[in-house]
N, C-alpha and C positions, 0 to 999 in steps of 0.2 A: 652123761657121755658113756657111749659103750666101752668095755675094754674088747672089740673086737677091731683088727685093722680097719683104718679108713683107707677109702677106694681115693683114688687120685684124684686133685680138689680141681673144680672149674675156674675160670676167671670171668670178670664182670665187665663187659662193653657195651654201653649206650644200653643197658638194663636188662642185657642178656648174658645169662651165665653159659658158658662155651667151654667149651673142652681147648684145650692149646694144640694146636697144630704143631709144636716143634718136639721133638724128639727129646731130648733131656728132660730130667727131672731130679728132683731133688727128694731124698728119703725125708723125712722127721722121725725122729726118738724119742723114746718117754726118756728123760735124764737120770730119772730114779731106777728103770730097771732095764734101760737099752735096747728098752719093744721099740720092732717098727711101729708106729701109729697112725703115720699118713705118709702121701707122695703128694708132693707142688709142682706144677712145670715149670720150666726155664722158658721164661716169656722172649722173647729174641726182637729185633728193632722191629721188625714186621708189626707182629702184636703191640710193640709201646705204639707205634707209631695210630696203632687203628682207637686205642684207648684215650691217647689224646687229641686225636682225631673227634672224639665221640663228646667229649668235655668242652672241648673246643665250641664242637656245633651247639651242646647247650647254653654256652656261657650265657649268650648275650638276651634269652630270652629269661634265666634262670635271676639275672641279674636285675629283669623288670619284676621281676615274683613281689609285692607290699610285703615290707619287714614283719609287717604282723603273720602273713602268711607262712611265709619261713618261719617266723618262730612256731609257727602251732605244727607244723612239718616235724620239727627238730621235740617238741616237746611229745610228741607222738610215738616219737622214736624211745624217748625215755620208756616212755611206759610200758613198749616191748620190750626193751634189756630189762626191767625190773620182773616181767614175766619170764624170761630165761636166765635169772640172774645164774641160779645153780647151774644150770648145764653150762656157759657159759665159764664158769670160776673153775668148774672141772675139766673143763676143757682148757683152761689156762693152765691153770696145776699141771695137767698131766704134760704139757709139752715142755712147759717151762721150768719145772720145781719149785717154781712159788710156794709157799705154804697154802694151803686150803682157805683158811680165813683171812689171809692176806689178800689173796686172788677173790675172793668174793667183797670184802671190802673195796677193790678196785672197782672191779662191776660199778659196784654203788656209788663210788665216784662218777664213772663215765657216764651213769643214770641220770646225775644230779649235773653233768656239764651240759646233759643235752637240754636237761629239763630246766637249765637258768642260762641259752644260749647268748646271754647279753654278756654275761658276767666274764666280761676279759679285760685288762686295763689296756687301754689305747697304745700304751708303749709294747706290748706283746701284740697285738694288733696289726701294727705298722706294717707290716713285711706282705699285709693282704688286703692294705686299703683299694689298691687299684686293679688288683690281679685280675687274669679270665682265664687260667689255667696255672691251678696250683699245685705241684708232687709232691707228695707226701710221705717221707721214707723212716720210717717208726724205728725202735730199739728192741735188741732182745731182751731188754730190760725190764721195760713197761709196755708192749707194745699196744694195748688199750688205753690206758691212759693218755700215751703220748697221743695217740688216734686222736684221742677226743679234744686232748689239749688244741692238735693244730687245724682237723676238721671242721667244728664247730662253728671257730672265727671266722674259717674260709670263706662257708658256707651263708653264712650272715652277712656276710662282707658282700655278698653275690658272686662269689669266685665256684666253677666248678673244679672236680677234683678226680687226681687219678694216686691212688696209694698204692705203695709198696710194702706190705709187710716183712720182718724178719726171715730168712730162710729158715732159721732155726725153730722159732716159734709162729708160724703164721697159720694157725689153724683156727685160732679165739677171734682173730682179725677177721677170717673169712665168714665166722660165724656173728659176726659181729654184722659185718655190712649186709647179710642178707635180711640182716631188720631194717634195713634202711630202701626197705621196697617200694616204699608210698613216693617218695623224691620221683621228680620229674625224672625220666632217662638220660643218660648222660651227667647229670650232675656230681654224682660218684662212678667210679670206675676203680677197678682192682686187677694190678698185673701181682704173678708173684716171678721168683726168683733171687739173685745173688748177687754181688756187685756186677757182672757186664750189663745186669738187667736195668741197676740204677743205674748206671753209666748212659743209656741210652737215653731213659726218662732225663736226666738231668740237661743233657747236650741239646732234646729236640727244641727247635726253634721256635717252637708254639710256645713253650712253658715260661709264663711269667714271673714265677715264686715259686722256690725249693723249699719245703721245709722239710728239717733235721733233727733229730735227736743222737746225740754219739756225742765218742770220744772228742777229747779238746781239740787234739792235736788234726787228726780227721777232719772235723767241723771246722776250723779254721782253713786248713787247705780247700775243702771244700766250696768254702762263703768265697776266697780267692776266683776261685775256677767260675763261679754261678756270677758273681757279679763283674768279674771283667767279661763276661757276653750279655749287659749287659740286663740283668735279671736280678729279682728283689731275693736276699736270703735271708728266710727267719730258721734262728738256732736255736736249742736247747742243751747246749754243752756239758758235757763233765767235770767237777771239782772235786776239788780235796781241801774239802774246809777243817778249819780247826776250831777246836771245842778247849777251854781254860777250864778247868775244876781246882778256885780256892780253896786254900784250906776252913774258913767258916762256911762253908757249906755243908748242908745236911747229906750225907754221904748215904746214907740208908734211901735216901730218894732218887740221888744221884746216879749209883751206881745202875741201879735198871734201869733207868733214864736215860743215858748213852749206851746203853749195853739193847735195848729197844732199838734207838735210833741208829745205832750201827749193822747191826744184822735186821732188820728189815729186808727183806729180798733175799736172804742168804746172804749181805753186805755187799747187794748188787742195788741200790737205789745210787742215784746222782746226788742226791741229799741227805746227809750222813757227816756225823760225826767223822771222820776219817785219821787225823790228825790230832790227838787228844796229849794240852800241856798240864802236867798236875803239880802244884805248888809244892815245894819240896819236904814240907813238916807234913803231909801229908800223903806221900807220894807213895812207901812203901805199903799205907795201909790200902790206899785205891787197888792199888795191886794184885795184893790177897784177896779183897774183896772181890774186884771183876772177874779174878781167877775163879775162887767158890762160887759164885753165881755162874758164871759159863758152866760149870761141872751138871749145874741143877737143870739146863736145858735139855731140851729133848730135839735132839735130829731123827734125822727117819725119812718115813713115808710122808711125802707134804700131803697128798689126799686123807691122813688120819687130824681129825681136826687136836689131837693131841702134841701133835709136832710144833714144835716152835719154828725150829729150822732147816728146809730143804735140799736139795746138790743143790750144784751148779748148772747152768743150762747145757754148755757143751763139754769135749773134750779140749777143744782149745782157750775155753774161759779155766777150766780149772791149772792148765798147764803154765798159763797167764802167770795167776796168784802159785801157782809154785817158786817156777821163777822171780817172781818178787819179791817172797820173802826168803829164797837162798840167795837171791846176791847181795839181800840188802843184812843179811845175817855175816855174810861175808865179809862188808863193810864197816860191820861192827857193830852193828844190831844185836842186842841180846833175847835169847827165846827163852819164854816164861813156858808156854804151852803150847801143841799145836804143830802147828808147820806140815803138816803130812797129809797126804790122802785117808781114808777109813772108810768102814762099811759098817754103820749103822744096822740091825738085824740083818745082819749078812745081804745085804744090799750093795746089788754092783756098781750103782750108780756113781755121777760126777761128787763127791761128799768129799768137804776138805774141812780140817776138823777147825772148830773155833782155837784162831791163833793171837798171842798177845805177844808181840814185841817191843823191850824194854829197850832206854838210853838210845833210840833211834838215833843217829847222826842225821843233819840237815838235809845230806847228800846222798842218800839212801834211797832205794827204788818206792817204800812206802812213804817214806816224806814229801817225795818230788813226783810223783804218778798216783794215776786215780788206784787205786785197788778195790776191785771185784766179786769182793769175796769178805769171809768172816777173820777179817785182820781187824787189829786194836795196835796201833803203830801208836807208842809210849812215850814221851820225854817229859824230865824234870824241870822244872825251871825255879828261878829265885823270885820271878815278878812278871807284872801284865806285860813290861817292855821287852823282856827275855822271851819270853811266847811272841809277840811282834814283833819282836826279828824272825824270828825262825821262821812264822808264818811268810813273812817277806822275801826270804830268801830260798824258801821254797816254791812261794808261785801260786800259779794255778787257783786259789782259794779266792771265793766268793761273799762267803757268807764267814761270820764267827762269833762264834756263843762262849758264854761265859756263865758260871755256874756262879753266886756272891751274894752275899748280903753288901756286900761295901756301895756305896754308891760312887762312889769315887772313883773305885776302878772303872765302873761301866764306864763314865762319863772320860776318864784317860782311852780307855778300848773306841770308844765313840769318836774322840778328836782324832786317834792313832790311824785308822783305816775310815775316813769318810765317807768313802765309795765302797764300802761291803756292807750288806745288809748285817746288822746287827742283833742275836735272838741271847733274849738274857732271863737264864734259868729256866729254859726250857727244853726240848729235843730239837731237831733241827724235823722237818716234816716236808716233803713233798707237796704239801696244801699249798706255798705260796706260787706252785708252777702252773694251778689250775683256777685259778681266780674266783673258787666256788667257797669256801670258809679257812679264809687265808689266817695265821695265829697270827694275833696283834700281840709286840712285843715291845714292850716300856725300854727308854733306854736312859731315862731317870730315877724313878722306882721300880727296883728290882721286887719281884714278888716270888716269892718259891712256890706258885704253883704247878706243882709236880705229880706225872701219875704215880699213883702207889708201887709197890713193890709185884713184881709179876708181868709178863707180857699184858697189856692191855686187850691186845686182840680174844683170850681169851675169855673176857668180860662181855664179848656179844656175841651172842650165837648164831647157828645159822643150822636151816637144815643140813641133816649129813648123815646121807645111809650110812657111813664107810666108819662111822667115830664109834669107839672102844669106851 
């Protein structure tokens, strides 16, 4: 990808890319150094309505297409993103601040969902068994991955579709579907724009399935609003799971281990460590440690494949995590490190420094809300049931890992919370959102299979003019 402006991006109707008729538009910024880099238009009902319109007319012929057919469609598509994977990752990076190798790593995921388009389990599924017009409104998160996450099913499912990318990041997105040229017309379609723009898409009365990726609270409101007009919603929600580190555990494995799984994204992934209880004979030594290892990371320029960790996407993600951790410091939270804005190489970008907050109370903004950012929100506890309350009483948490040799805790963490997936002695990963190499996780023998010491990512390489 150049670093020179891009010219204002088109949108995609029944297999035509068009310029938007409506007068608004939206900038995008590089997050790392505040360049314009592109303009999106503000798609307006008009436009939703000719997109769905276009999806609509293919549905029902797109819907007779032999599942063999579609798959070798969808697996065709692979093998273009594996030929763009670099531009494609650079093009992510620069909007998003992903790190370099992170953002290419994604690629490679969405490469490998299209290329194993079966591989969804029927309960993530459901929401597009019967559909013939599915929305598709991505995160500035992930917004490839989630793509692929709810595209794929759609598509297989015989559902045509009309996606919304992030306003913030929707550039990789646009580059992304113009691989998807061989598809009958009409079967994808792309508006861009801002919430009036999903407001639109969600209300028209064509649309039989929303799918979402967001916040908890958002997406709940949301699934409200889409299925009393009587429409299927599939979600992909936000949590704040909690991670246990006993004291017999190997702490030299440990501590990069959650300290990976937490900044991943710049501590912008949905799946994450968030919420970490560490057994109190060992609590001040976790401490020190997370604290020295954070020192050893390198933030920066996410295009330098030396970077561990990149800004923030916007100015209101980073103002987000400010706010959260001064009120929740306020409340009583103690600050190890961090909490501030920085400028890594004198870089203006969104950069908030890795922050570790100690003695968290329950009722704190990082206990009880997702956070977005490179927080490590700390508490002590005496035992697995003192982490099980606090988990409990804070919410929102999905999933929860434990760090042990005991088998006996797992097996008490296992009766304790039934219904949360359970991951023992390992990082918490993204993989099980995507049905492609989900980590199978014992919840009888615990095994410390753990990556080594050092960002993993840096263990595969990738082309990269840009690297030092």
């Amino acid at each position: 990808m150049s670093d020179t402006q891009i010219e204002q991006s088109n949108i995609l109707i029944s297999g035509k890319w068009v310029a938007s008729a409506g007068a608004e538009s939206t900038d995008v910024k590089d997050p790392t150094r505040l360049q314009l880099i592109g303009r999106i238009a503000t798609c307006d009902a008009i436009e939703v309505g000719q997109a769905i319109d276009a999806a609509l007319a293919s549905a029902s012929d797109w819907a007779r297409v032999p599942v063999a057919e579609k798959r070798r469609l969808l697996v065709a598509i692979s093998g273009r993103i594996r030929v763009q994977a670099q531009s494609l990752a650079e093009c992510l990076t620069r909007e998003s601040g992903k790190a370099l190798i992170e953002s290419y790593e994604s690629v490679l995921a969405v490469a490998e969902r299209f290329e194993q388009p079966d591989a969804v389990s029927p309960h993530r599924a459901r929401g597009v068994l019967s559909s013939t017009v599915t929305v598709v409104l991505t995160p500035h998160t992930a917004p490839l991955l989630m793509m692929a996450h709810f595209v794929v099913p759609a598509l297989m499912r015989g559902s045509s579709v009309v996606v919304k990318p992030p306003d913030q990041c929707p550039l990789s997105t646009i580059q992304l579907v113009q691989l998807m040229e061989d598809l009958p017309r009409g079967v994808v379609n792309l508006v861009t724009g801002g919430m009036n723009t999903g407001r639109c898409l969600i209300a028209h009365p064509h649309v039989t399935t929303v799918a979402f990726a967001g916040s908890d609270g958002v997406g709940k409101a949301l699934e409200a609003t889409v299925t009393a007009a009587g429409k299927s919603f599939w979600g992909e929600l936000g949590s704040i799971d909690g991670v246990m580190v006993c004291a017999d555990s190997p702490l030299d494995q440990v501590i990069p281990t959650l300290i990976w799984s937490r900044l991943q994204n710049a501590g912008r992934s949905c799946v994450a460590a968030k919420r970490i209880y560490v057994e109190r004979a060992v609590a001040d030594e976790v401490m020190q440690r997370t604290h020295l290892y954070l020192a050893d990371l390198e933030f920066g320029d996410p295009l330098l494949t030396s970077t561990d960790v990149g800004p923030l996407g916007s100015l209101a993600a980073i103002r987000r995590v400010e706010d959260q951790v001064a009120y929740s410091m306020k409340a009583g939270a103690r600050l190890v490190v961090g909490g501030m804005r920085f400028r890594p190489a004198g870089l203006p970008g969104f950069f908030f420094q890795p922050t570790i907050l100690a003695d968290a109370p329950d009722s704190v903004k990082v206990m009880r809300e997702e956070v977005l950012g490179p927080v490590f929100a700390m508490q002590t506890v005496d035992s697995v049931d003192s982490a099980m309350a606090s988990l409990s009483a804070a919410g929102l948490g999905r999933r929860i890992g434990v760090f042990t040799q005991d088998t006996e805790r797992v097996r008490r963490l296992s009766m304790g919370a039934p219904d949360w997936a359970l991951w023992v002695n390992q990082p918490f990963t993204e993989a099980e959102l995507f049905g492609v190499t989900p980590r199978r996780v014992s919840t009888t023998v615990p095994e410390c299979g753990l990556p080594s010491a050092g960002f993993p990512y840096k263990k595969r390489p990738m082309p990269d003019r840009r690297a030092t």
